[in-house]
N, C-alpha and C positions, 0 to 999 in steps of 0.2 A: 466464567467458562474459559475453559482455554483457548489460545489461539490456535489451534489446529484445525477445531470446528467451528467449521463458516456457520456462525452464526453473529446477528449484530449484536451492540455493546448489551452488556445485564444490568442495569439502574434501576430494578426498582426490587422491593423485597418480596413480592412473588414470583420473578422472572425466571430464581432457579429452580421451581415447584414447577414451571409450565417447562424446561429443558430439558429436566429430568424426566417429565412425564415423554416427552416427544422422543428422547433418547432411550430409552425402554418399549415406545412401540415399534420405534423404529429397527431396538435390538432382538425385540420378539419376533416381528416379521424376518429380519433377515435370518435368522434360527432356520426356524420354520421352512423356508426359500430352501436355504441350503438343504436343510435336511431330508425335506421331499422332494428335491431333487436326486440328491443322491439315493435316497431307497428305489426314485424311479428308477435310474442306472440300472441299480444292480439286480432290480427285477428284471429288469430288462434282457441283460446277458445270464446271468441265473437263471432262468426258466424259457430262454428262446427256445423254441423248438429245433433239433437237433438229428430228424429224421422223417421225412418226408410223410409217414404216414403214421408218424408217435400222434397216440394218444395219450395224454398227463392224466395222471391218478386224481380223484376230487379229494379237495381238500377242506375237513370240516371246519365251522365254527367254533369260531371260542370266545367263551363270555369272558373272561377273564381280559382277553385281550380289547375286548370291546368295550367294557368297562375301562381300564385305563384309558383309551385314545377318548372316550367321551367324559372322563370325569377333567384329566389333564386340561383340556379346551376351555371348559366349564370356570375353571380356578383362573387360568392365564383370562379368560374375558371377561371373568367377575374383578381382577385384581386389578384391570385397565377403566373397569365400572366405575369403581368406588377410588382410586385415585384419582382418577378424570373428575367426577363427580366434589370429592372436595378440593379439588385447586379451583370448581366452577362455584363452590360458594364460597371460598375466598375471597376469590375476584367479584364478586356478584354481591355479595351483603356489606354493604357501605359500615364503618364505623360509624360511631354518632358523633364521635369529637374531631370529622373530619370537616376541613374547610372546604367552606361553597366556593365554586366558581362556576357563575351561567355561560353558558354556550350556544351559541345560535351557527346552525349551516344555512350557506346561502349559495348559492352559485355565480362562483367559485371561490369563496374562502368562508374562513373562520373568524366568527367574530366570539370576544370574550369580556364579560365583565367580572369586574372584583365587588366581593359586598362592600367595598373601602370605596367603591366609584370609579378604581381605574379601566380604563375600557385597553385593547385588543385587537387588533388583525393579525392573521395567518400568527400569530406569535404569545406563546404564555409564559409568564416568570409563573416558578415557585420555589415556595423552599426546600433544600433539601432536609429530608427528615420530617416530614407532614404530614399528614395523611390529608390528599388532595380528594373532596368528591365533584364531580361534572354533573351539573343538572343541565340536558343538552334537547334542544328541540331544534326543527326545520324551517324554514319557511318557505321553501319548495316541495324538492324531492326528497327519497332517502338518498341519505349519506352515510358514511360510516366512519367512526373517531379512529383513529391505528395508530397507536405509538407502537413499533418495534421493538427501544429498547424498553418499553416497557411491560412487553410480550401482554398487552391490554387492545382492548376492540370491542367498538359496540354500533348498533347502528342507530341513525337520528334520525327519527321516523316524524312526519307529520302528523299533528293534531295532539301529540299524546309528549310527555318526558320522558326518557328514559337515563341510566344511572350507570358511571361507570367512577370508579376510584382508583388509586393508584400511589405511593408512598415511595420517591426517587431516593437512593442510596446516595448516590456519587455526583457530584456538580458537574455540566457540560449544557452542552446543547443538542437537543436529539431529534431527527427528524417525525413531524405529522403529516399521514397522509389520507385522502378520502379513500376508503377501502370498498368504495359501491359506487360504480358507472353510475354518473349522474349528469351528463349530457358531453357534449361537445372539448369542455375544456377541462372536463374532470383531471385529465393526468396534471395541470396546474392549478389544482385545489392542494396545495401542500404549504407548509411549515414548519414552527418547529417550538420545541417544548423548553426553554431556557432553565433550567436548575440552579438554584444558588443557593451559597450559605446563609446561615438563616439573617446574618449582620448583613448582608452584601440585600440581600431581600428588603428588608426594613429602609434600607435608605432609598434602594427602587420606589418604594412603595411613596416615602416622604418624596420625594422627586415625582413622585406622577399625583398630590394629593389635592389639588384645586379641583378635582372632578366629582360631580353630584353620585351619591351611593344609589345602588338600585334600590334600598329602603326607603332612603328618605325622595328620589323618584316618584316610589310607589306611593309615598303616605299625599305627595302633590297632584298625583293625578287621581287620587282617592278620593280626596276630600275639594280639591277645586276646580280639576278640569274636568272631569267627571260625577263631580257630585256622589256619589258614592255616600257618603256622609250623614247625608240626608234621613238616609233609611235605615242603614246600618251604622249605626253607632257606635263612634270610640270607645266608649265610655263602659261599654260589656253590657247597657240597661235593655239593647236592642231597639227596634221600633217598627215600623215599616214592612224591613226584614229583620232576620234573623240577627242578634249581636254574633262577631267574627273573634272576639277575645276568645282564647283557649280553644279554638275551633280545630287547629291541624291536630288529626291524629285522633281527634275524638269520633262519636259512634253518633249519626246523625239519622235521625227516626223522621218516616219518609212516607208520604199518602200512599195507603195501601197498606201498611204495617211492615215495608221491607227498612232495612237498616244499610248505610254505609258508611264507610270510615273517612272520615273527609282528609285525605290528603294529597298531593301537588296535582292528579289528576282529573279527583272533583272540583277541586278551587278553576282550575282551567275550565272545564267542563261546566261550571255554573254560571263564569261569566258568559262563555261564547255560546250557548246556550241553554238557559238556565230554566228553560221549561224540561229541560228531560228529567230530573230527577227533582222534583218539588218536595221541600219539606214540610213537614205536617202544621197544622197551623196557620200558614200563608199562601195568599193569595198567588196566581201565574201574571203577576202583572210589572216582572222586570223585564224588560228590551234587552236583546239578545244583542254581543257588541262584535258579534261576525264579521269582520274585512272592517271595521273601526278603530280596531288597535294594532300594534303590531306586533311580533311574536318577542320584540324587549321588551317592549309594555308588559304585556303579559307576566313575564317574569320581572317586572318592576313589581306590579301589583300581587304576583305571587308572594315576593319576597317581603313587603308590606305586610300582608295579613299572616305571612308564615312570622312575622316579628313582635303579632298579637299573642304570640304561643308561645315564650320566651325558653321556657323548659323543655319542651318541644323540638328546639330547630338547633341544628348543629354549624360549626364554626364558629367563627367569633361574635362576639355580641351584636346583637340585631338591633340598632340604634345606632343613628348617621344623622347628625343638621345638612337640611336643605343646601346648597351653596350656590349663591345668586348668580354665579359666571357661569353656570351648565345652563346650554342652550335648550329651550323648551319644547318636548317631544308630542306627537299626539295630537290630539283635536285641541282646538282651542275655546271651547264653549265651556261655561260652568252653568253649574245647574242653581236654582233657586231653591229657599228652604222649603223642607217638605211640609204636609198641611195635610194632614185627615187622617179616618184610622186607618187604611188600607195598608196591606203588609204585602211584601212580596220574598221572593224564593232568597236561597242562601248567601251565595258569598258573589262579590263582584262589583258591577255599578249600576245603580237606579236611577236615575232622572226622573225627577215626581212632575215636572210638567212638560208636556206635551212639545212647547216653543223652547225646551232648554236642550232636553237631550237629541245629542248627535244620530241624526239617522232613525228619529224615530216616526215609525208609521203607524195611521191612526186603527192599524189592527195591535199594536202593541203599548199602547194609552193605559196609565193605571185601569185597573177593573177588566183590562183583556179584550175589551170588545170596541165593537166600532162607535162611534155616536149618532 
């Protein structure tokens, strides 16, 4: 853009689709301003009245005229419609060869992980030239993501994901800020988005790389602090519950005969309560892991079973070793092997007995019921 309009730095490659869009509403309105203004004018003095007891001639209709001033509207707010409308699915339909990075709001900042393990506050490297996607959730309130220069915004709602992407042009550093009053010290929920080339990136990355990946995270609290393992099986044979291999993205047949598409907001939704949508088949006898995990976990074990769908998941390759220096997150109970035929609901963690799993109550005991 040029410097003449106060507008902040353009960095990323939609920034001039959203300037152009704002500089054309902005040029149609002020059109418009003027020019009904000045018809007002001149009707004004035009047709004052002129004698104290003039009466003015009536003056008829005309379709012709009418017809223009309502087709003209029509063109100018269908043409603000559908350019609005495709800069909103631009911004809005993530590539698939874009790189993850999770997000978490908290009051008051920004926390960030890489699927590489690097972690985050108030502060993100990436590379310039990437197509960066944000899988961002809350763990309080709403918040709202705002990069400026990257005329990008979405807001991070609890319980649920939501998706914003974005593709930096130019190396700098650009400020983030929460864009939704979200208590007391929301005006210092801010940061900022570091851009680098993509060599300058790469040695970042080697310099922050002794940190556990949220995959290989997720495949630890999957299978040992959680047990998880137990029921659902690696191995795609399933058991208990449901096998999670090939699971994001696929069509999951559901008691009652309804269908849904298992992706990042059923996987959440099945661990933290995994009786709302039962699969057909299995039993309602997995414990629900509500105020048990916490909203990383979550996207640890997200990013885990999103890494059983390898065709599936977008960014870089979804496989990370363990690394024995990341501090250990989460509850610390594991579960024992599982034992009988009982199955339970889809994706998440199981506890098959009673004294292993965290926080379970004897309304929530394989088979569902009390003893």
């Amino acid at each position: 853009m040029q410097s003449w309009i106060p507008f902040p730095d353009s960095a990323s490659t939609f920034a001039g689709q959203v300037d152009a869009l704002y500089l054309y509403l902005v040029g149609v309105t002020a059109f418009f301003v003027v020019l009904i203004s000045a018809v007002i004018i001149f009707f004004v003095i035009r047709y004052r009245r002129q004698l104290p007891f003039e009466i003015p001639r009536p003056i008829a209709g005309s379709l012709k005229l009418e017809s223009l001033w309502t087709a003209i509207p029509f063109v100018i707010a269908m043409s603000m419609f559908v350019w609005g409308a495709s800069v909103m699915v631009t911004q809005y339909h993530v590539p698939k060869d874009a790189l993850e990075v999770y997000v978490v709001g908290k009051q008051w900042m920004w926390k960030f992980q890489h699927l590489t393990g690097q972690r985050e506050i108030n502060e993100l490297h990436v590379p310039v030239g990437r197509k960066i996607k944000l899988v961002m959730t809350t763990e309080d309130v709403i918040h709202s993501f705002y990069v400026p220069a990257f005329r990008t915004k979405s807001d991070v709602v609890p319980g649920r994901y939501t998706y914003i992407w974005f593709e930096a042009t130019k190396p700098g550093r650009y400020h983030l800020f929460c864009a939704e009053y979200c208590g007391t010290n929301h005006s210092g929920m801010t940061g900022s988005v570091v851009v680098m080339e993509p060599s300058d990136y790469e040695d970042w990355l080697s310099g922050n790389a002794n940190q556990e990946s949220p995959i290989a995270a997720g495949q630890r609290l999957f299978t040992e602090t959680l047990g998880c393992a137990s029921c659902h099986k690696e191995d795609g044979t399933g058991g208990r519950g449901p096998a999670l291999t090939g699971l994001l993205g696929s069509t999951v047949l559901l008691e009652g005969g309804q269908t849904v598409t298992a992706n990042e907001d059923y996987i959440r939704e099945s661990i933290l309560n995994p009786r709302a949508k039962l699969v057909r088949g299995f039993q309602p006898i997995m414990p629900t892991f509500q105020g048990q995990v916490s909203e990383e976990q979550l996207l640890q074990l997200l990013s885990y079973i999103k890494s059983l769908s390898p065709g599936k998941t977008s960014g870089i390759e979804t496989s990370a070793p363990a690394r024995s220096n990341n501090p250990q997150t989460g509850p610390a109970t594991s579960a024992a092997p599982a034992t009988g035929p009982q199955q339970t609901n889809p994706s998440g963690a199981t506890p098959p007995k009673p004294a292993s799993s965290p926080g379970m109550t004897p309304s929530t005991r394989p088979g569902g019921g009390r003893p």
